[in-house]
PDB file with one MODEL, atoms N, CA, C and O in Angstrom:
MODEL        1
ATOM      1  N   UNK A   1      34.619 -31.295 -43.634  1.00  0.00           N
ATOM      2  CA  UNK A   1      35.781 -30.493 -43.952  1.00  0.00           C
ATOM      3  C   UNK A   1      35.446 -29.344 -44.897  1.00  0.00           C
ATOM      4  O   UNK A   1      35.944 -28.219 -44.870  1.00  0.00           O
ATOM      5  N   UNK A   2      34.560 -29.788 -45.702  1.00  0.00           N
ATOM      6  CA  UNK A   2      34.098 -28.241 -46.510  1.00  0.00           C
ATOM      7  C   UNK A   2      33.578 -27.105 -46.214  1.00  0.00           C
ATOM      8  O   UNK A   2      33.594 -26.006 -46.769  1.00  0.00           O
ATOM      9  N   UNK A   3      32.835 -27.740 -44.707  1.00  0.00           N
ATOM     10  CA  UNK A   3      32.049 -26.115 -44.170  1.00  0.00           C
ATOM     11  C   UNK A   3      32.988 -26.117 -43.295  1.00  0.00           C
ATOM     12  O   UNK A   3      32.648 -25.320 -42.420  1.00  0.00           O
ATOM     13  N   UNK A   4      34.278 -26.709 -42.977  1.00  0.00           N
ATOM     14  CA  UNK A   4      35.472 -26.117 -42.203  1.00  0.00           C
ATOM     15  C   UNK A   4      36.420 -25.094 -43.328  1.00  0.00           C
ATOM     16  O   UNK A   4      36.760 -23.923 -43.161  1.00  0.00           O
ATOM     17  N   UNK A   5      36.614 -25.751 -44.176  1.00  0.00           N
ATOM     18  CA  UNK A   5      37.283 -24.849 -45.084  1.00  0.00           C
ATOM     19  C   UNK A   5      36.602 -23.541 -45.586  1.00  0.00           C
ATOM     20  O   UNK A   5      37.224 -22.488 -45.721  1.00  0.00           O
ATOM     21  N   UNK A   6      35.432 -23.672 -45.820  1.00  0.00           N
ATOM     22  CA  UNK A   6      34.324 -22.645 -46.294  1.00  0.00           C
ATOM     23  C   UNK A   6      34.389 -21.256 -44.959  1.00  0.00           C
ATOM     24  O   UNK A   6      34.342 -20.032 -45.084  1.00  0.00           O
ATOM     25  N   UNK A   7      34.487 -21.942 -44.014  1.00  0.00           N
ATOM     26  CA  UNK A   7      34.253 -21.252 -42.709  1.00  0.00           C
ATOM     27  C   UNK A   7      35.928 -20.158 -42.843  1.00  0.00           C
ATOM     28  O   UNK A   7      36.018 -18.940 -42.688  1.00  0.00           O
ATOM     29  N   UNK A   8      36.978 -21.102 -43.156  1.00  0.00           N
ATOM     30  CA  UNK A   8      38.748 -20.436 -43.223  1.00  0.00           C
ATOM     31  C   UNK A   8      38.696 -19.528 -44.348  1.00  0.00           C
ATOM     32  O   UNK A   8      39.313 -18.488 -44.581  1.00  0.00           O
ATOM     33  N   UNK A   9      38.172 -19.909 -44.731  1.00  0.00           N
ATOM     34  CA  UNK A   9      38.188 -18.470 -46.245  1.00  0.00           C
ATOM     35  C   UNK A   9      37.644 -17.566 -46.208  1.00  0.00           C
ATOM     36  O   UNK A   9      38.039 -16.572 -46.816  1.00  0.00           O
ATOM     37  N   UNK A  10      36.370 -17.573 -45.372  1.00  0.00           N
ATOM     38  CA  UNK A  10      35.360 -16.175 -45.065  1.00  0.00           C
ATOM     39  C   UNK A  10      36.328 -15.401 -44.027  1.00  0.00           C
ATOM     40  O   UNK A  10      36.388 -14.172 -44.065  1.00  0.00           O
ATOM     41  N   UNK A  11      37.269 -16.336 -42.870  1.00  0.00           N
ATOM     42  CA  UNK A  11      38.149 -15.622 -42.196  1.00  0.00           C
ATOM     43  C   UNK A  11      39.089 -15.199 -42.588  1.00  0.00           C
ATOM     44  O   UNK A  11      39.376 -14.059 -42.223  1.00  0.00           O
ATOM     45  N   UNK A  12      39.818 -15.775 -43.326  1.00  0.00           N
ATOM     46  CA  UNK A  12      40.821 -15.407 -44.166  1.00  0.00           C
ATOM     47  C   UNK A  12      40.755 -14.542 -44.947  1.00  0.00           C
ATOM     48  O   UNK A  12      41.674 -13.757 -45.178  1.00  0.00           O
ATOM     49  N   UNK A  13      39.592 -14.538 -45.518  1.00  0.00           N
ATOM     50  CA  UNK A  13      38.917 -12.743 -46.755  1.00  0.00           C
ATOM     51  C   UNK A  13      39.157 -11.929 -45.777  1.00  0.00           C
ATOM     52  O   UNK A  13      40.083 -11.383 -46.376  1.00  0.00           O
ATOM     53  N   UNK A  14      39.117 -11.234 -44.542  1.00  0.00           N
ATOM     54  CA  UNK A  14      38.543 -10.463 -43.776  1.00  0.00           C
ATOM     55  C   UNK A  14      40.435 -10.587 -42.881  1.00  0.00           C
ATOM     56  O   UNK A  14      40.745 -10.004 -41.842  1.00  0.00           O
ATOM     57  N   UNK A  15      41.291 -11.444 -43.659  1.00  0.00           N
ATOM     58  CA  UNK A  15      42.826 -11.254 -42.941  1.00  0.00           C
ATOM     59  C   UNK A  15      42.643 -11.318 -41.568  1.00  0.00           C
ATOM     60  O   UNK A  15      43.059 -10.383 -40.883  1.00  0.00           O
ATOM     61  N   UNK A  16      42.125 -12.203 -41.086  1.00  0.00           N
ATOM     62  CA  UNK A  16      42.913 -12.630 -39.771  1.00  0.00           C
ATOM     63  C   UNK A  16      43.743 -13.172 -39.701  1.00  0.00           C
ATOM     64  O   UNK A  16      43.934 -14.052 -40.541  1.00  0.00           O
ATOM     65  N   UNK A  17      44.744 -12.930 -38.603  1.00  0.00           N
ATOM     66  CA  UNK A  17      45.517 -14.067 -38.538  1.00  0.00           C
ATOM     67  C   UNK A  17      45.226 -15.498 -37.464  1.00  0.00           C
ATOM     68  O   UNK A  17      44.204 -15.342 -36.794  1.00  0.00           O
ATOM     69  N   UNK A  18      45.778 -16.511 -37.270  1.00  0.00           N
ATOM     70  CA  UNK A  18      45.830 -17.668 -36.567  1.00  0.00           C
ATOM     71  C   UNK A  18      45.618 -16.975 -34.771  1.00  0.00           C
ATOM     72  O   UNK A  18      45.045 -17.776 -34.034  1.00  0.00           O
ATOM     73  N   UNK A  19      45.837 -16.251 -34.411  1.00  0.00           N
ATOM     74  CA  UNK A  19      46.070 -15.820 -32.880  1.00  0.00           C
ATOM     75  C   UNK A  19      44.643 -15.014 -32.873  1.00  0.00           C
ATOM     76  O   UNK A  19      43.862 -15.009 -31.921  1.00  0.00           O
ATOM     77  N   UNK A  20      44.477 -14.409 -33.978  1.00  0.00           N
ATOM     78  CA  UNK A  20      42.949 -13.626 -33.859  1.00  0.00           C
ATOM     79  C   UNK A  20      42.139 -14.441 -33.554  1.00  0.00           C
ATOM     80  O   UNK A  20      41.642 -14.637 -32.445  1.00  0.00           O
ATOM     81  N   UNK A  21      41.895 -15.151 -34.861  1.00  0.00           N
ATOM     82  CA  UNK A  21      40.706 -16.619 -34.252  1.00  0.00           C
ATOM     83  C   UNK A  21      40.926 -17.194 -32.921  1.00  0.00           C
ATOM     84  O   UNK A  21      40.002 -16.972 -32.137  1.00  0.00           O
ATOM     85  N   UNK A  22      41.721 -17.745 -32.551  1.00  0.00           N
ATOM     86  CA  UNK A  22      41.810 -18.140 -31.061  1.00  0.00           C
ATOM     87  C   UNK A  22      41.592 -16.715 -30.343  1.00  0.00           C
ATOM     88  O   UNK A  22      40.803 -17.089 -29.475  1.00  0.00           O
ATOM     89  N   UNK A  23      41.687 -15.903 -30.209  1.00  0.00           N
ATOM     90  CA  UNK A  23      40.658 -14.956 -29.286  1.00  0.00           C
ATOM     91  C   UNK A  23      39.690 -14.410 -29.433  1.00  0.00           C
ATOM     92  O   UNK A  23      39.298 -13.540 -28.656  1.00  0.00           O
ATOM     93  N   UNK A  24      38.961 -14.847 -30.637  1.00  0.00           N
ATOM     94  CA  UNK A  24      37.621 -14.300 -31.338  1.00  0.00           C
ATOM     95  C   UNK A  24      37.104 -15.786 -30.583  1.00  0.00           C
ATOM     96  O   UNK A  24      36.227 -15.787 -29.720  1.00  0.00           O
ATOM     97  N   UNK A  25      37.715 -16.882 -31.001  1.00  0.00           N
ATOM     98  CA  UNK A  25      37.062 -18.273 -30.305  1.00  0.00           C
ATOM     99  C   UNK A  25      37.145 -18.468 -29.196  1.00  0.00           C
ATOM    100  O   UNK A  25      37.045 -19.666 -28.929  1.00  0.00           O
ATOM    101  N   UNK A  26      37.350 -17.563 -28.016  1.00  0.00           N
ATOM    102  CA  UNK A  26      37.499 -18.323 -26.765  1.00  0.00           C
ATOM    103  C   UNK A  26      36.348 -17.167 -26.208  1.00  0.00           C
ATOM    104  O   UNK A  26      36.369 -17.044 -24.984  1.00  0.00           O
ATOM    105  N   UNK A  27      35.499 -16.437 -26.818  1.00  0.00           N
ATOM    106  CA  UNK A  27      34.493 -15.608 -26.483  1.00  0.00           C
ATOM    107  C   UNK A  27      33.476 -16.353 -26.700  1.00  0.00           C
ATOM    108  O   UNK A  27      32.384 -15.795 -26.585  1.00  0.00           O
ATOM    109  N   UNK A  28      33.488 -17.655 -27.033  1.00  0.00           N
ATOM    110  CA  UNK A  28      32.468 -18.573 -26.922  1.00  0.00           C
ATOM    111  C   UNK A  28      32.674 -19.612 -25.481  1.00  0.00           C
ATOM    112  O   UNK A  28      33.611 -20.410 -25.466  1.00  0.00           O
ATOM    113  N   UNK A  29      31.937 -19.536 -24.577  1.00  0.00           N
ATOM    114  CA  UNK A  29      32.213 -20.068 -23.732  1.00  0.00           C
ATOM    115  C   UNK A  29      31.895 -22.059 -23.975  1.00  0.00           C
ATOM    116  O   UNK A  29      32.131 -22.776 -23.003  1.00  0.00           O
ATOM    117  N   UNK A  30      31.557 -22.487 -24.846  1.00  0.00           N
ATOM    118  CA  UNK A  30      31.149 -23.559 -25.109  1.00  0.00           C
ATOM    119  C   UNK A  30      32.248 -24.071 -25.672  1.00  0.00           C
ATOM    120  O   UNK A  30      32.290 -25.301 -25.681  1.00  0.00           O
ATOM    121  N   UNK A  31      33.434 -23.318 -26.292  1.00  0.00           N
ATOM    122  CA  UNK A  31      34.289 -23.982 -26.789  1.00  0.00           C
ATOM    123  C   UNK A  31      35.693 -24.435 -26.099  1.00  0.00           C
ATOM    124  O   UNK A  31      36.533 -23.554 -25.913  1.00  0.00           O
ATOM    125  N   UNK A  32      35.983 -25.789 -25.708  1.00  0.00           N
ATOM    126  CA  UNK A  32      37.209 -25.982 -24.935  1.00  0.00           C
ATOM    127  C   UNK A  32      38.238 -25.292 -25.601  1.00  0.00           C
ATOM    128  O   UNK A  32      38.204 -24.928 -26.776  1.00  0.00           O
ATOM    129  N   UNK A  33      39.423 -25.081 -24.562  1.00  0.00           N
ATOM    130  CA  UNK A  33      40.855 -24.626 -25.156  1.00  0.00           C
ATOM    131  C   UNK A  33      41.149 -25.922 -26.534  1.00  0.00           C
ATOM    132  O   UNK A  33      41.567 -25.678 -27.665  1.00  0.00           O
ATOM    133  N   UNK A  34      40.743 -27.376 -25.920  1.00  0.00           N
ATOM    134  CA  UNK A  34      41.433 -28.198 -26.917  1.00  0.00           C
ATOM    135  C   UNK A  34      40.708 -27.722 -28.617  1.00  0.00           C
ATOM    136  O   UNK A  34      41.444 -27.176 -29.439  1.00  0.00           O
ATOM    137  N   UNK A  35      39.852 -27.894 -28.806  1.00  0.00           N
ATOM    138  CA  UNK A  35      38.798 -27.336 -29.616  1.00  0.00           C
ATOM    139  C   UNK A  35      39.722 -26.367 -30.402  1.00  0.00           C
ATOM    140  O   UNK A  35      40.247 -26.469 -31.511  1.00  0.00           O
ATOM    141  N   UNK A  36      39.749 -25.288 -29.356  1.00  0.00           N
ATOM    142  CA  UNK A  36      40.421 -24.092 -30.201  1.00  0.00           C
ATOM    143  C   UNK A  36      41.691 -23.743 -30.466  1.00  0.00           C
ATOM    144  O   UNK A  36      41.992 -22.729 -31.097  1.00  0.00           O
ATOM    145  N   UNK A  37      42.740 -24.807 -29.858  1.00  0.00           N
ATOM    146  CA  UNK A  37      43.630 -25.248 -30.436  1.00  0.00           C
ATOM    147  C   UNK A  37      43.835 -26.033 -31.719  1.00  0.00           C
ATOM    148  O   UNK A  37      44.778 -25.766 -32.464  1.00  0.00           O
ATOM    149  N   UNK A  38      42.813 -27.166 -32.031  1.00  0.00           N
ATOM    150  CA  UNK A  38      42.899 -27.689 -33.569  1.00  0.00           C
ATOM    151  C   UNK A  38      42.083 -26.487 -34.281  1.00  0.00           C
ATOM    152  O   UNK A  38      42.155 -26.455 -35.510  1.00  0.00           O
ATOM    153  N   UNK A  39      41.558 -25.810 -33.836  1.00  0.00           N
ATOM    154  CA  UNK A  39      41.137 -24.884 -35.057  1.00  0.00           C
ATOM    155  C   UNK A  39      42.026 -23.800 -35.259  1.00  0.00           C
ATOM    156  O   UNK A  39      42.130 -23.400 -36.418  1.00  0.00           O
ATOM    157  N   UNK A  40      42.667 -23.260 -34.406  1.00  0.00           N
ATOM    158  CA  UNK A  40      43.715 -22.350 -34.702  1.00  0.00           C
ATOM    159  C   UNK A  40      45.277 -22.752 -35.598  1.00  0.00           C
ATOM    160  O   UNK A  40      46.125 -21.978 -36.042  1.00  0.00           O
ATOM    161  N   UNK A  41      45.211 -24.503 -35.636  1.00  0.00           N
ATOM    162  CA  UNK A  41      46.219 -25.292 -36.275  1.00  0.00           C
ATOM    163  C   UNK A  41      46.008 -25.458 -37.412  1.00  0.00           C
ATOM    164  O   UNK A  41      46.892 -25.380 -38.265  1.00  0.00           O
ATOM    165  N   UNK A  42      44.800 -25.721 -37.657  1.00  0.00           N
ATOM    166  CA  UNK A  42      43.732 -25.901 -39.000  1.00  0.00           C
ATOM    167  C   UNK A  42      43.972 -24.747 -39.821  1.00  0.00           C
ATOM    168  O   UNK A  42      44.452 -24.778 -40.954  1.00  0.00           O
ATOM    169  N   UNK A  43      43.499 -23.412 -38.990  1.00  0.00           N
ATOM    170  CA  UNK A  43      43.337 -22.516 -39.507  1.00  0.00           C
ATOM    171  C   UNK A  43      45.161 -22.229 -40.417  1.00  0.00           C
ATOM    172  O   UNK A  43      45.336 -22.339 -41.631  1.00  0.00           O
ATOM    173  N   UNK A  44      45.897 -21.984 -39.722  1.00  0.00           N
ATOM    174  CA  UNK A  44      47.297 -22.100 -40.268  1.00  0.00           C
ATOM    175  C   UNK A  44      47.977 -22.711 -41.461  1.00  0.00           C
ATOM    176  O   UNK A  44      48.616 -22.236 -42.399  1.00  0.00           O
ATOM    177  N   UNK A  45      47.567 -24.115 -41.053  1.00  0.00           N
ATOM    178  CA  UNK A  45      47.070 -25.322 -42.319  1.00  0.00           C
ATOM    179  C   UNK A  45      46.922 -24.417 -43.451  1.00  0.00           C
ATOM    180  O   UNK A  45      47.731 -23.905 -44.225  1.00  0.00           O
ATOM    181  N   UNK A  46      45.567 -24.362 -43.317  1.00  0.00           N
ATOM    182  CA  UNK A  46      44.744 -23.802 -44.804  1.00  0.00           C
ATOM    183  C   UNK A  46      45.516 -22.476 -45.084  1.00  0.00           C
ATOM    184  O   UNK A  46      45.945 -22.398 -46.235  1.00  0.00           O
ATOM    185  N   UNK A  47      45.792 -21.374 -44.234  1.00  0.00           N
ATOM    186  CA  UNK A  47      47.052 -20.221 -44.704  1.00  0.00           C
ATOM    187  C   UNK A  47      47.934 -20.718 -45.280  1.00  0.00           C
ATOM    188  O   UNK A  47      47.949 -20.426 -46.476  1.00  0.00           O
ATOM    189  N   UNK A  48      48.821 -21.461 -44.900  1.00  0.00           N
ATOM    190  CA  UNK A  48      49.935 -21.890 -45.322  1.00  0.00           C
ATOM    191  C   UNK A  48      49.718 -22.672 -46.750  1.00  0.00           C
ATOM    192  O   UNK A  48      50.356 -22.374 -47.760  1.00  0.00           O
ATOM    193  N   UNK A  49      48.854 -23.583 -46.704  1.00  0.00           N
ATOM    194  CA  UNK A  49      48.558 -24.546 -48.310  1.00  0.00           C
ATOM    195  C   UNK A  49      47.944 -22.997 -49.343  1.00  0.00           C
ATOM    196  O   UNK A  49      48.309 -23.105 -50.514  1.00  0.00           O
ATOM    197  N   UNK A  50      47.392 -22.115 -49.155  1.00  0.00           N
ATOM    198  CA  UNK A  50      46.411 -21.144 -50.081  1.00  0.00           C
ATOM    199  C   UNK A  50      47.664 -20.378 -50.033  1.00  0.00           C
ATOM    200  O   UNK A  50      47.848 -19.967 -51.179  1.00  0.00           O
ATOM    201  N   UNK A  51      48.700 -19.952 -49.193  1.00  0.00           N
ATOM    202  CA  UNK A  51      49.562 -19.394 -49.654  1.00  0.00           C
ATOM    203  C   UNK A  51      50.534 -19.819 -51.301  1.00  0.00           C
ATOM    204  O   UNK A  51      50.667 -19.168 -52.337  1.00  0.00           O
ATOM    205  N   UNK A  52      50.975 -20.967 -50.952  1.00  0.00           N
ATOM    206  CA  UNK A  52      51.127 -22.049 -51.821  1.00  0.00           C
ATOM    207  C   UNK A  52      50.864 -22.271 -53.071  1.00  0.00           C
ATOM    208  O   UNK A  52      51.701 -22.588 -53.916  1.00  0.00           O
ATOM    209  N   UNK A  53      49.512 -22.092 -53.278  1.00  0.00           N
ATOM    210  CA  UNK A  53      48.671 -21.917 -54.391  1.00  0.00           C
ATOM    211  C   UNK A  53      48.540 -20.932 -54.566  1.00  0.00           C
ATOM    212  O   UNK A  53      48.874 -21.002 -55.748  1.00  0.00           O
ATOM    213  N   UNK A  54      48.213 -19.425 -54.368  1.00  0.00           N
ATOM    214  CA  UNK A  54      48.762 -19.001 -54.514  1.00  0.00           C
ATOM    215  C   UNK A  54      49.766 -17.727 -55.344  1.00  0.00           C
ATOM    216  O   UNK A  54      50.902 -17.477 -54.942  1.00  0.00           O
TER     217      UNK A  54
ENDMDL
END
């Protein structure tokens, strides 16, 4: 979970939003839709809690 979170903050510095990553991630052909659905949920997650804080 830390080099998942580590990974949301380097995206998050750089303001993407949740819909970016899912089309920055589906230019990987290795990655299933399911895949990039919990990461685009994840990703939201961690927006929403760092909003928070804040």
């Amino acid at each position: 979970d830390d080099i998942v979170d580590g990974a949301f903050k380097v995206v998050g510095n750089q303001n993407m939003r949740p819909e970016q990553l899912g089309i920055l991630l589906r230019e990987f052909p290795q990655l299933n839709e399911r895949f990039i659905a919990v990461a685009v949920k994840r990703y939201t997650e961690y927006l929403d809690a760092a909003r928070k804080v804040n």
